[in-house]
mmCIF file of the N, C-alpha and C atoms, coordinates in Angstrom:
data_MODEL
# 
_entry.id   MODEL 
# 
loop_
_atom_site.group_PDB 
_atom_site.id 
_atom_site.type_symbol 
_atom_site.label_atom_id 
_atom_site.label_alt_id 
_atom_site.label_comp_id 
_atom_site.label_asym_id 
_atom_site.label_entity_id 
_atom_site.label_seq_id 
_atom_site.pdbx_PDB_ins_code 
_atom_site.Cartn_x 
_atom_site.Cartn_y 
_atom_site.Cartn_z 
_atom_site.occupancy 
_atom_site.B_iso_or_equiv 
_atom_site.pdbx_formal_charge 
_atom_site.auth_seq_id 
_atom_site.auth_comp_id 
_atom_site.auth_asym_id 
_atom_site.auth_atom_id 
_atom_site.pdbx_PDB_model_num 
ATOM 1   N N  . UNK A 1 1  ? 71.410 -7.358  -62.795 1.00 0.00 ? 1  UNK A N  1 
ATOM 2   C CA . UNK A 1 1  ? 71.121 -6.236  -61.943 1.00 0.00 ? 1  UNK A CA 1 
ATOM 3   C C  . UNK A 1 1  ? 69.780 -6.478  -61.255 1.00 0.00 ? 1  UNK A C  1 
ATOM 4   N N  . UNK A 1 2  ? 69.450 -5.894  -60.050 1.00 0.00 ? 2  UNK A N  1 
ATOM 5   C CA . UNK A 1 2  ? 68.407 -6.507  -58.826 1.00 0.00 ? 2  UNK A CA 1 
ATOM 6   C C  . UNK A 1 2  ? 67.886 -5.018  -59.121 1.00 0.00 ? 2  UNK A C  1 
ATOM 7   N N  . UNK A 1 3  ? 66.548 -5.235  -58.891 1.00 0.00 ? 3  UNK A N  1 
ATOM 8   C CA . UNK A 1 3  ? 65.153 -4.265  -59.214 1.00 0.00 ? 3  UNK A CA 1 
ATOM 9   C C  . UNK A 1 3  ? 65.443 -3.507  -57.816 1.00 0.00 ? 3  UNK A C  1 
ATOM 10  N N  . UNK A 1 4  ? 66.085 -4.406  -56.682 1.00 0.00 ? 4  UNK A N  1 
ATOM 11  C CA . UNK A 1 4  ? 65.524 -3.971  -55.451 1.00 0.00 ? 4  UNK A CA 1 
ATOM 12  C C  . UNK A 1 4  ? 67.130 -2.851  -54.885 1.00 0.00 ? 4  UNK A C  1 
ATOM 13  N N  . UNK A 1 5  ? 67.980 -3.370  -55.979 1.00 0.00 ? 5  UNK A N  1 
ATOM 14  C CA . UNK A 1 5  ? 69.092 -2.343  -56.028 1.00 0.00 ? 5  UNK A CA 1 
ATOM 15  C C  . UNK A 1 5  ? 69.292 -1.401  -56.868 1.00 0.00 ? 5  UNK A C  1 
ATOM 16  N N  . UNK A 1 6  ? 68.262 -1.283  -57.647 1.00 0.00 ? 6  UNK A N  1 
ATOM 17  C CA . UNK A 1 6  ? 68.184 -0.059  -58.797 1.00 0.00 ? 6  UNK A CA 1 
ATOM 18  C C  . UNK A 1 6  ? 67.411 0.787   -58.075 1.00 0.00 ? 6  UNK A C  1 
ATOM 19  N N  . UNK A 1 7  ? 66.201 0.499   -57.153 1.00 0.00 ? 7  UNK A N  1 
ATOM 20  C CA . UNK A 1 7  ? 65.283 1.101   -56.648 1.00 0.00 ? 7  UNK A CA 1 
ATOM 21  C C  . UNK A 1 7  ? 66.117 2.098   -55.582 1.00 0.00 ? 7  UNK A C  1 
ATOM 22  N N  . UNK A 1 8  ? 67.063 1.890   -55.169 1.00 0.00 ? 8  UNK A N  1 
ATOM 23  C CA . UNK A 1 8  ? 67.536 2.250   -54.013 1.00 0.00 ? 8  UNK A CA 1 
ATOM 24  C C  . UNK A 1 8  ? 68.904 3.483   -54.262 1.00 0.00 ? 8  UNK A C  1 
ATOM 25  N N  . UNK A 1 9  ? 68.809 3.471   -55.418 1.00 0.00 ? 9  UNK A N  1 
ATOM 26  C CA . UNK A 1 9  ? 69.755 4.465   -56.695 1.00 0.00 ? 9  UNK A CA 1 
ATOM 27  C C  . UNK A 1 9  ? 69.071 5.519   -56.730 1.00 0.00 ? 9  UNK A C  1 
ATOM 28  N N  . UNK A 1 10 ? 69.645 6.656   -56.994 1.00 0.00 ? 10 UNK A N  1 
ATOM 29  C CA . UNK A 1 10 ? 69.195 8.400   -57.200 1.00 0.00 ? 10 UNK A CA 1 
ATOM 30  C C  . UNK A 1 10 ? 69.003 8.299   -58.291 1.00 0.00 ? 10 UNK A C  1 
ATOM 31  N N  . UNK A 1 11 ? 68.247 9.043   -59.075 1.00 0.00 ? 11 UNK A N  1 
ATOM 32  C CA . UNK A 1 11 ? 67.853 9.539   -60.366 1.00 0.00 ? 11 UNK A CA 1 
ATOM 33  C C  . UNK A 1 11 ? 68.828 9.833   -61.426 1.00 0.00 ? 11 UNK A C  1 
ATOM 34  N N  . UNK A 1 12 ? 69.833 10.341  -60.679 1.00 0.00 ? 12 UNK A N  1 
ATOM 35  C CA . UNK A 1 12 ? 70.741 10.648  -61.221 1.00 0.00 ? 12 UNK A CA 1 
ATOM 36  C C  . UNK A 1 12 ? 71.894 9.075   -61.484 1.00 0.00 ? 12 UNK A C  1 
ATOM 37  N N  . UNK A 1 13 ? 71.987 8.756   -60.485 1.00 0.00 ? 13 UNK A N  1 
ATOM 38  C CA . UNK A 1 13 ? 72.938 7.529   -60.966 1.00 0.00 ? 13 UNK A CA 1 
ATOM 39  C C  . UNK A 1 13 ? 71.975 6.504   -61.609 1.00 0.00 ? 13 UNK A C  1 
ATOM 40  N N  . UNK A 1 14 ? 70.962 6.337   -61.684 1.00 0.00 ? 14 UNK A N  1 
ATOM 41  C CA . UNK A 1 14 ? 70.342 5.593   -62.687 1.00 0.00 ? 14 UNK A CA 1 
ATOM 42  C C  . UNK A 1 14 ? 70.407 6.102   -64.101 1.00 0.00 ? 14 UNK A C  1 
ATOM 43  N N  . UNK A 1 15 ? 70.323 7.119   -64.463 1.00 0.00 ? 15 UNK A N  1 
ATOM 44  C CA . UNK A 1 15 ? 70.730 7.835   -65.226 1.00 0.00 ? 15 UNK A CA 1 
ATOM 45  C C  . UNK A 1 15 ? 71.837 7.862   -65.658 1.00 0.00 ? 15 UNK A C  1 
ATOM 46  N N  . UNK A 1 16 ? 72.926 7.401   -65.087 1.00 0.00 ? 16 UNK A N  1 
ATOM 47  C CA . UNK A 1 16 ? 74.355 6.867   -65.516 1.00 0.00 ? 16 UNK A CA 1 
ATOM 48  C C  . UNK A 1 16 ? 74.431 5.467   -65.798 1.00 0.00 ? 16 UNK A C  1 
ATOM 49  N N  . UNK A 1 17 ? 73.589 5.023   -65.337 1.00 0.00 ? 17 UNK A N  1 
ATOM 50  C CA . UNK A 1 17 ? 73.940 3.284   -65.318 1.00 0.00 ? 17 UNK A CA 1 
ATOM 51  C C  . UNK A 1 17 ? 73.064 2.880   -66.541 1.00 0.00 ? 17 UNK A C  1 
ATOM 52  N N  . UNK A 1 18 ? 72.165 3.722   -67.022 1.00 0.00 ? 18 UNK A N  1 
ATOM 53  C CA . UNK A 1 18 ? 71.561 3.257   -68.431 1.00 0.00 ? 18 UNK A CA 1 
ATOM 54  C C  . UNK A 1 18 ? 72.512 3.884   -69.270 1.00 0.00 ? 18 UNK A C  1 
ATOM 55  N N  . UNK A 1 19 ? 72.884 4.961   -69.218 1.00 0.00 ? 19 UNK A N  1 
ATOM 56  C CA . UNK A 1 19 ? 73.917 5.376   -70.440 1.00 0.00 ? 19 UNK A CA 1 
ATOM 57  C C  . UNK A 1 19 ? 75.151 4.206   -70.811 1.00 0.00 ? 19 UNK A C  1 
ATOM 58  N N  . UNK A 1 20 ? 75.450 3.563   -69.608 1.00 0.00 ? 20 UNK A N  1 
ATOM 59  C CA . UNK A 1 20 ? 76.552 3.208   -69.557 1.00 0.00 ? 20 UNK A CA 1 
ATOM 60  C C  . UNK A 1 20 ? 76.407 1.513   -70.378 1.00 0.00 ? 20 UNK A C  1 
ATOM 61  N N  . UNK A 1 21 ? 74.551 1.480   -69.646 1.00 0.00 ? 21 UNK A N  1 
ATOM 62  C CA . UNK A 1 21 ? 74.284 -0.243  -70.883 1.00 0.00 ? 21 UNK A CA 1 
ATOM 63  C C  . UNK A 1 21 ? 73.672 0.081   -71.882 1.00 0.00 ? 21 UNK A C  1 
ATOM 64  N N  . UNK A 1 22 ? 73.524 1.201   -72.165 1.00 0.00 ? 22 UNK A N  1 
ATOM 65  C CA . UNK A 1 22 ? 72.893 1.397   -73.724 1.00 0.00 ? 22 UNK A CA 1 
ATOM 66  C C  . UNK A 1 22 ? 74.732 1.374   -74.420 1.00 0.00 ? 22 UNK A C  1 
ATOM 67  N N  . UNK A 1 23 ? 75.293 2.072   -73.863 1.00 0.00 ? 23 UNK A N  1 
ATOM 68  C CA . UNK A 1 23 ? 77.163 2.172   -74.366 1.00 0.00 ? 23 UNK A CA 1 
ATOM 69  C C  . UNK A 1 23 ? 77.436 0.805   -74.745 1.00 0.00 ? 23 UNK A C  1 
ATOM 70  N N  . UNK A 1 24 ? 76.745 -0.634  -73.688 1.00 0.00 ? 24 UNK A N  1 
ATOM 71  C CA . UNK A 1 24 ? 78.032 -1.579  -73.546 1.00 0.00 ? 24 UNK A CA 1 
ATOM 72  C C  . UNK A 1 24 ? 76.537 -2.518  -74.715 1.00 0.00 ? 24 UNK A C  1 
ATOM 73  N N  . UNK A 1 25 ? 75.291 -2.306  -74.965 1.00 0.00 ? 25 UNK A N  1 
ATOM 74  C CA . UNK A 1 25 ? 74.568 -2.920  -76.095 1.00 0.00 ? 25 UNK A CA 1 
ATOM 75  C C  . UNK A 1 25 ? 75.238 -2.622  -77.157 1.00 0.00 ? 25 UNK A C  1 
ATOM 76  N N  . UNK A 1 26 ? 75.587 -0.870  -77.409 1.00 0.00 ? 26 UNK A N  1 
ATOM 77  C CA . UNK A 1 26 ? 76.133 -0.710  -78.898 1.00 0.00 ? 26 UNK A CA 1 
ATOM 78  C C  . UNK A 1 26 ? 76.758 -1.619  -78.979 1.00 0.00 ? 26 UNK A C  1 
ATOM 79  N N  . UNK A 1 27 ? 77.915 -1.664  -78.266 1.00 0.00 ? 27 UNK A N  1 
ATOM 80  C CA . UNK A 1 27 ? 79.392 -2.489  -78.549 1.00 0.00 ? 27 UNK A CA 1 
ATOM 81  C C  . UNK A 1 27 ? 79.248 -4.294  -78.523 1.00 0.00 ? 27 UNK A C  1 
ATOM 82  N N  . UNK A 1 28 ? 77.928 -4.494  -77.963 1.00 0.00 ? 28 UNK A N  1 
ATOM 83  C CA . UNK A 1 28 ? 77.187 -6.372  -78.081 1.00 0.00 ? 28 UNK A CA 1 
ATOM 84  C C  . UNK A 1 28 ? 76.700 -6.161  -79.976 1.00 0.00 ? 28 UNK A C  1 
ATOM 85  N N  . UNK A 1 29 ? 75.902 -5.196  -79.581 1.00 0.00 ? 29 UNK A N  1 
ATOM 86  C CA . UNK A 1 29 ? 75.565 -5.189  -81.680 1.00 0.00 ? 29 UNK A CA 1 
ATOM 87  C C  . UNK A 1 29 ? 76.420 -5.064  -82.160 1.00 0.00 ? 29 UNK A C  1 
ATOM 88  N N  . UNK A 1 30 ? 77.515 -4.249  -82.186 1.00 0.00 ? 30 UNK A N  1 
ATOM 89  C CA . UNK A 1 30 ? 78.478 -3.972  -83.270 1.00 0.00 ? 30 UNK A CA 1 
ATOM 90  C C  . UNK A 1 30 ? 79.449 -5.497  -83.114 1.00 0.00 ? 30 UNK A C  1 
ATOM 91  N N  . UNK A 1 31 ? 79.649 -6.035  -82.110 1.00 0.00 ? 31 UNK A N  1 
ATOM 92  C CA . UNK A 1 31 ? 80.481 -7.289  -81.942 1.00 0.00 ? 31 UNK A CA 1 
ATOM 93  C C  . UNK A 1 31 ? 79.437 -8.898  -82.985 1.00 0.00 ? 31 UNK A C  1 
ATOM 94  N N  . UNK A 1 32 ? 78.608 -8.336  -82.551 1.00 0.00 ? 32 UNK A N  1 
ATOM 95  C CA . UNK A 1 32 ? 77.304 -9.347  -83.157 1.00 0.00 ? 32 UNK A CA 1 
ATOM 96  C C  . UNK A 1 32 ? 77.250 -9.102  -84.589 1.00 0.00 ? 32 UNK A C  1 
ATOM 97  N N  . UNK A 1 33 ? 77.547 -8.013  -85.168 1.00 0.00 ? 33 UNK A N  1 
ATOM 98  C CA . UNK A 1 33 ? 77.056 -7.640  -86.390 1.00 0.00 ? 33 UNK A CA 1 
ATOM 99  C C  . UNK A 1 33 ? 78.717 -8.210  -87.173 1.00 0.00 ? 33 UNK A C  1 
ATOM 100 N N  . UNK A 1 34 ? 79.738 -8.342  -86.688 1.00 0.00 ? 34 UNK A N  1 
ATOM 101 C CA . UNK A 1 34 ? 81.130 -8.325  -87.017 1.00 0.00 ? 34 UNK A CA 1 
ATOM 102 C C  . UNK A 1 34 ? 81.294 -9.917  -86.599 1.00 0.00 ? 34 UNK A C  1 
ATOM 103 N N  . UNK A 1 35 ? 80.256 -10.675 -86.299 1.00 0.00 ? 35 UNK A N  1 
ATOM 104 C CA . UNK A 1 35 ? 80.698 -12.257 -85.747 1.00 0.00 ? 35 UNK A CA 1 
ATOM 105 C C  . UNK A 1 35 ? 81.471 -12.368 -85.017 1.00 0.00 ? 35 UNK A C  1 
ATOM 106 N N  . UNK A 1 36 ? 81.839 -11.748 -83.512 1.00 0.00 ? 36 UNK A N  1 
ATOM 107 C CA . UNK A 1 36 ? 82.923 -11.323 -82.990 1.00 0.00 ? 36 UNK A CA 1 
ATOM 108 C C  . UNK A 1 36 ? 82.523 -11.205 -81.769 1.00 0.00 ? 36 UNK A C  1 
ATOM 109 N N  . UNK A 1 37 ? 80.954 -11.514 -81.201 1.00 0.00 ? 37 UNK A N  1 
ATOM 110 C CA . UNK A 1 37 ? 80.402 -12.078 -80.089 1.00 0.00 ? 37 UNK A CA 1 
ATOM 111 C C  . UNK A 1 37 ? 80.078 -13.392 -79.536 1.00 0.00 ? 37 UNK A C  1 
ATOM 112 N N  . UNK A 1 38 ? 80.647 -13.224 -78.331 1.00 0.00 ? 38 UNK A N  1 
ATOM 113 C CA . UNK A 1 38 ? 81.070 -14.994 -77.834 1.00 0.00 ? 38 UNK A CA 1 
ATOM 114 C C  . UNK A 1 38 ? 79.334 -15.163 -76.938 1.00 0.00 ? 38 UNK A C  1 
ATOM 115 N N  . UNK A 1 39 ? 79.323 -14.340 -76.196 1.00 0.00 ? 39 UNK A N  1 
ATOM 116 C CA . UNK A 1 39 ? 78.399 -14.821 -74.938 1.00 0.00 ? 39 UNK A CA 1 
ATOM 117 C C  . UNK A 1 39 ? 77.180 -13.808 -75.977 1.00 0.00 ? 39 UNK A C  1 
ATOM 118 N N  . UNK A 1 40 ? 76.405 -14.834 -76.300 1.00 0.00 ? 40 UNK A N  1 
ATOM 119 C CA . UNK A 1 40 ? 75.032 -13.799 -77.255 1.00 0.00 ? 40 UNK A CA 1 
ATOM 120 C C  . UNK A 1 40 ? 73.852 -13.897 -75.975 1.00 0.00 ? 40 UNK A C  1 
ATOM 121 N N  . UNK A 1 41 ? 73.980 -14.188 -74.783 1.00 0.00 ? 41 UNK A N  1 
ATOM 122 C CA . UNK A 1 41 ? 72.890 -14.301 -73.668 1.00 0.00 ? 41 UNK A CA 1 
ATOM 123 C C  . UNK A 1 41 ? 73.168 -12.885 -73.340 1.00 0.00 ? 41 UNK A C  1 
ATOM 124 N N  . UNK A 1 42 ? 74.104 -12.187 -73.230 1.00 0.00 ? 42 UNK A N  1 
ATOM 125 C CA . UNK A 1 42 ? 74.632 -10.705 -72.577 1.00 0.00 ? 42 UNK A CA 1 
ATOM 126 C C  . UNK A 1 42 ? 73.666 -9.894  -73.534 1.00 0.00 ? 42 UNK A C  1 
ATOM 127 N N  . UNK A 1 43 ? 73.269 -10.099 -74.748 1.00 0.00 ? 43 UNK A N  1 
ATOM 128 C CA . UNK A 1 43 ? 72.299 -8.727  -75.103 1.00 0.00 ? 43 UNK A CA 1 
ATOM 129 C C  . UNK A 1 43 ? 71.089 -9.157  -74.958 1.00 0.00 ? 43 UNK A C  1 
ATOM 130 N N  . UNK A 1 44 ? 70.315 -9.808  -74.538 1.00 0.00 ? 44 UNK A N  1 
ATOM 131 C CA . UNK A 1 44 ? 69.120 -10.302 -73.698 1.00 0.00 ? 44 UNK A CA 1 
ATOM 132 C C  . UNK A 1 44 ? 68.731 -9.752  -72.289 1.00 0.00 ? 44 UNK A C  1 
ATOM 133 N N  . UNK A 1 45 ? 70.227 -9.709  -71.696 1.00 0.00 ? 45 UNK A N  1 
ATOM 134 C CA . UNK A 1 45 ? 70.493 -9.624  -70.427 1.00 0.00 ? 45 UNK A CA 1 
ATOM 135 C C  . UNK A 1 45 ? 70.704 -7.860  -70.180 1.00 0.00 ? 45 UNK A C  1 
ATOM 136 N N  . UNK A 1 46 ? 71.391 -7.013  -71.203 1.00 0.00 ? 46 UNK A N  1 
ATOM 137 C CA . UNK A 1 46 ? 71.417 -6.067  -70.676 1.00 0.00 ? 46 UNK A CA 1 
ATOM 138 C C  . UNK A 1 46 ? 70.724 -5.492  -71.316 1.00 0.00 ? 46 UNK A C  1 
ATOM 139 N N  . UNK A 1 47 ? 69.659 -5.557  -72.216 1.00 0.00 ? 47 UNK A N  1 
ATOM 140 C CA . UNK A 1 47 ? 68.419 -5.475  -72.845 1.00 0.00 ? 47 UNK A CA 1 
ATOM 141 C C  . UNK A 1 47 ? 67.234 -4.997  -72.047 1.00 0.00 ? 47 UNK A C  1 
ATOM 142 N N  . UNK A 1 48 ? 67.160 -6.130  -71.337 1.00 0.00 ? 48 UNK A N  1 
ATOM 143 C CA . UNK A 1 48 ? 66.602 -6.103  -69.833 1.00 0.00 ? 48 UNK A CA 1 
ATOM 144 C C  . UNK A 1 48 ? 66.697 -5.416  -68.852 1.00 0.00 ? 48 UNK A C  1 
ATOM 145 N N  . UNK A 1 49 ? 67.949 -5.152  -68.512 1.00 0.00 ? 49 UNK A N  1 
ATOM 146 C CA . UNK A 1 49 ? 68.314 -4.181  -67.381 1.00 0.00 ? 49 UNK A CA 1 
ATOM 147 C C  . UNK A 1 49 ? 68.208 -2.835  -67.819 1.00 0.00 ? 49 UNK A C  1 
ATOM 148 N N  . UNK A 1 50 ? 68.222 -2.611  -69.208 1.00 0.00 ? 50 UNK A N  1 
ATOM 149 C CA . UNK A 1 50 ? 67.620 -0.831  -69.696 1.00 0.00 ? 50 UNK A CA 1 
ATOM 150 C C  . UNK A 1 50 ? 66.063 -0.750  -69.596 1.00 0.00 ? 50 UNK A C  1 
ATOM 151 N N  . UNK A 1 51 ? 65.096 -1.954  -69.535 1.00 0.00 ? 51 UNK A N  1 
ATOM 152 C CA . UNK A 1 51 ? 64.256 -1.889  -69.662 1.00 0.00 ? 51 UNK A CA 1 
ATOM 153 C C  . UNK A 1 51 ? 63.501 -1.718  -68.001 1.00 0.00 ? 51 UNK A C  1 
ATOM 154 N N  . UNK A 1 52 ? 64.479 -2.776  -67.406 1.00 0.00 ? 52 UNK A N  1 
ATOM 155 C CA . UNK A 1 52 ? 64.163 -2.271  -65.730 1.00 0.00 ? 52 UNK A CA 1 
ATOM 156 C C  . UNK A 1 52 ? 64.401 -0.684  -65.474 1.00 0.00 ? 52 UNK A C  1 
ATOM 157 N N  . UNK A 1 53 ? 65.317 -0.042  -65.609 1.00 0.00 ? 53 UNK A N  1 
ATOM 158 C CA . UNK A 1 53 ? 65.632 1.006   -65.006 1.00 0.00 ? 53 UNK A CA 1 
ATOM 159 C C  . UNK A 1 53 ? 65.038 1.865   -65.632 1.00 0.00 ? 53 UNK A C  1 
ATOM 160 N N  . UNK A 1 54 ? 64.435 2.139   -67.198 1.00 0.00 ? 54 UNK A N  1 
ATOM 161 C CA . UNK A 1 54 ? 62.966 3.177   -67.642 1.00 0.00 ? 54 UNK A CA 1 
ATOM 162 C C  . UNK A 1 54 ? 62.428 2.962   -67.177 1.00 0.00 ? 54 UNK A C  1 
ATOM 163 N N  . UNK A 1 55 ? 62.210 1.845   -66.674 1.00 0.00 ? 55 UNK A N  1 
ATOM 164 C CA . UNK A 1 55 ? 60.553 1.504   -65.357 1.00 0.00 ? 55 UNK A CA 1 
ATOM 165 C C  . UNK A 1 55 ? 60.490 1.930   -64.165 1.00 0.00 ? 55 UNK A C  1 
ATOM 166 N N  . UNK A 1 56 ? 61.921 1.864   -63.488 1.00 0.00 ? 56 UNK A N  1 
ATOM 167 C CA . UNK A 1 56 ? 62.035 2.454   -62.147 1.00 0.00 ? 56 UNK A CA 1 
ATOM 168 C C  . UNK A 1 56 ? 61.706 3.929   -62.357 1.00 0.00 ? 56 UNK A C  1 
ATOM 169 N N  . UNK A 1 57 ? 62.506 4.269   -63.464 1.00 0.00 ? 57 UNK A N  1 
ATOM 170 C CA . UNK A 1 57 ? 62.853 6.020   -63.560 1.00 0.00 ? 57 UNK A CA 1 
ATOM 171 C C  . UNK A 1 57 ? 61.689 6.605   -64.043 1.00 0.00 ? 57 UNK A C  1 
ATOM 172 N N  . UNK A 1 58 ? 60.274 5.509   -64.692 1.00 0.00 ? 58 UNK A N  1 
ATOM 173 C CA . UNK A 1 58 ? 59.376 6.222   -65.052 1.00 0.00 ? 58 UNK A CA 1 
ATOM 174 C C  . UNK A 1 58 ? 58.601 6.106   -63.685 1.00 0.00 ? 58 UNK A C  1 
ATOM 175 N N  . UNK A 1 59 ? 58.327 5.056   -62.903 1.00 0.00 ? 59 UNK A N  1 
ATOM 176 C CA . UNK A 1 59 ? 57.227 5.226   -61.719 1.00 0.00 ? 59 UNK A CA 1 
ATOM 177 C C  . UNK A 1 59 ? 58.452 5.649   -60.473 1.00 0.00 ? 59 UNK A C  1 
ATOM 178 N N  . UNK A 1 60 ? 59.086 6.379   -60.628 1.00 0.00 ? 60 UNK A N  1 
ATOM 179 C CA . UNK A 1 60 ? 59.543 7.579   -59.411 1.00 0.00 ? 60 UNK A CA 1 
ATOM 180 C C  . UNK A 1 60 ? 59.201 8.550   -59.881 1.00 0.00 ? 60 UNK A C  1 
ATOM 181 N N  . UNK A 1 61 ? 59.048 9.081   -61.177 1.00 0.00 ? 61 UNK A N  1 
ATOM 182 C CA . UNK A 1 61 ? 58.402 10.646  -62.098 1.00 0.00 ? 61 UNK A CA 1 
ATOM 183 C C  . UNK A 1 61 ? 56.747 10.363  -61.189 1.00 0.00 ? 61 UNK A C  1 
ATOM 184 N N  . UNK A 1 62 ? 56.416 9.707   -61.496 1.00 0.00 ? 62 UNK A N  1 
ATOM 185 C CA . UNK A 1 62 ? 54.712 9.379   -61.226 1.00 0.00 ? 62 UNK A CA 1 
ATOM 186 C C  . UNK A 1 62 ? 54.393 9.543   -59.689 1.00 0.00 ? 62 UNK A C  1 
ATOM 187 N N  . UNK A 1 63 ? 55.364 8.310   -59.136 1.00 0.00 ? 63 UNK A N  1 
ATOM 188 C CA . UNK A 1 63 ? 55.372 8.861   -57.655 1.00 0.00 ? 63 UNK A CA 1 
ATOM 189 C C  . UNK A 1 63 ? 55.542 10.402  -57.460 1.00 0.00 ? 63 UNK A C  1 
ATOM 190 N N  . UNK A 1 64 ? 56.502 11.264  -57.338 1.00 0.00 ? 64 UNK A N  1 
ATOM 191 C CA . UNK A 1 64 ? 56.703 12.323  -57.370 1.00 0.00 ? 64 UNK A CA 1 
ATOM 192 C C  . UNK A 1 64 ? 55.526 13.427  -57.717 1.00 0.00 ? 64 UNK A C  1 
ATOM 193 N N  . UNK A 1 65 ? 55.063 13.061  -58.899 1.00 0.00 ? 65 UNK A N  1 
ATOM 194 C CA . UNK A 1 65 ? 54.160 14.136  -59.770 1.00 0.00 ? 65 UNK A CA 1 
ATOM 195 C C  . UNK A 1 65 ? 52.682 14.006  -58.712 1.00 0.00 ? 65 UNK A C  1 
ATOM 196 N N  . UNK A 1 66 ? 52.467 12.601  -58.205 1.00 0.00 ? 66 UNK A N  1 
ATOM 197 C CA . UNK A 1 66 ? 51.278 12.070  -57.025 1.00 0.00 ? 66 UNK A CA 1 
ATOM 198 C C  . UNK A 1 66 ? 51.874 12.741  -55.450 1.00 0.00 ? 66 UNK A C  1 
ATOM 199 N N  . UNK A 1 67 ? 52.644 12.759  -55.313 1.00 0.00 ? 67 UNK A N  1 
ATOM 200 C CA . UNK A 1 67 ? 52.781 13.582  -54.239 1.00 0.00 ? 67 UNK A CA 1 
ATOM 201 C C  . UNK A 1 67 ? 52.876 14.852  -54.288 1.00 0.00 ? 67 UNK A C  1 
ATOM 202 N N  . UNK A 1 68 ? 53.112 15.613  -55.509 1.00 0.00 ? 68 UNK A N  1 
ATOM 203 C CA . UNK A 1 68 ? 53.241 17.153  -55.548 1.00 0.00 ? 68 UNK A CA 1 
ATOM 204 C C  . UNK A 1 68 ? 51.672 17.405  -55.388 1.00 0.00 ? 68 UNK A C  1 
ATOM 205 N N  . UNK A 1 69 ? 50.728 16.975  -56.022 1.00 0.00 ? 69 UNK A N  1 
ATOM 206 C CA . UNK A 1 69 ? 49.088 17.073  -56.393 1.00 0.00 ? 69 UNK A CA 1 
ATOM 207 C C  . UNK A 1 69 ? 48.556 16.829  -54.738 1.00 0.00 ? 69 UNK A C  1 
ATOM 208 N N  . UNK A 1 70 ? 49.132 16.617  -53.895 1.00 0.00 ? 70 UNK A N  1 
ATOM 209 C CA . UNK A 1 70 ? 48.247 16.192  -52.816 1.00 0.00 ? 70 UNK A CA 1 
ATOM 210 C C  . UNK A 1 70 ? 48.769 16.813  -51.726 1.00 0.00 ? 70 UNK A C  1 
# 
């Protein structure tokens, strides 16, 4: 997933698209935990992409909260 296409996402559908890779990590751990995961680069990978999109979703709060103050 591209920083520069998450950026360009509503609050709200970012907000869907982390639910949806925190959903598809459970199911990498539970496959991982059961020896039953082939591609072990995918929980690195979407690891990452939850970690991009708290970042987006935290500095648009900040942006926002800096423009209400001024």
């Amino acid at each position: 997933m591209n920083a520069i296409d998450l950026r360009n996402m509503s609050e709200d559908q970012l907000g869907d698209e982390l639910v949806k890779l925190k959903k598809e990590q459970f199911n990498l751990r539970f496959q991982q935990a059961t020896s039953q995961l082939e591609k072990t680069g995918r929980i690195r990978i979407v690891r990452r992409d939850i970690a991009r999109i708290k970042t987006i979703i935290r500095q648009q709060k900040i942006a926002a909260a800096s423009d209400v103050k001024k």
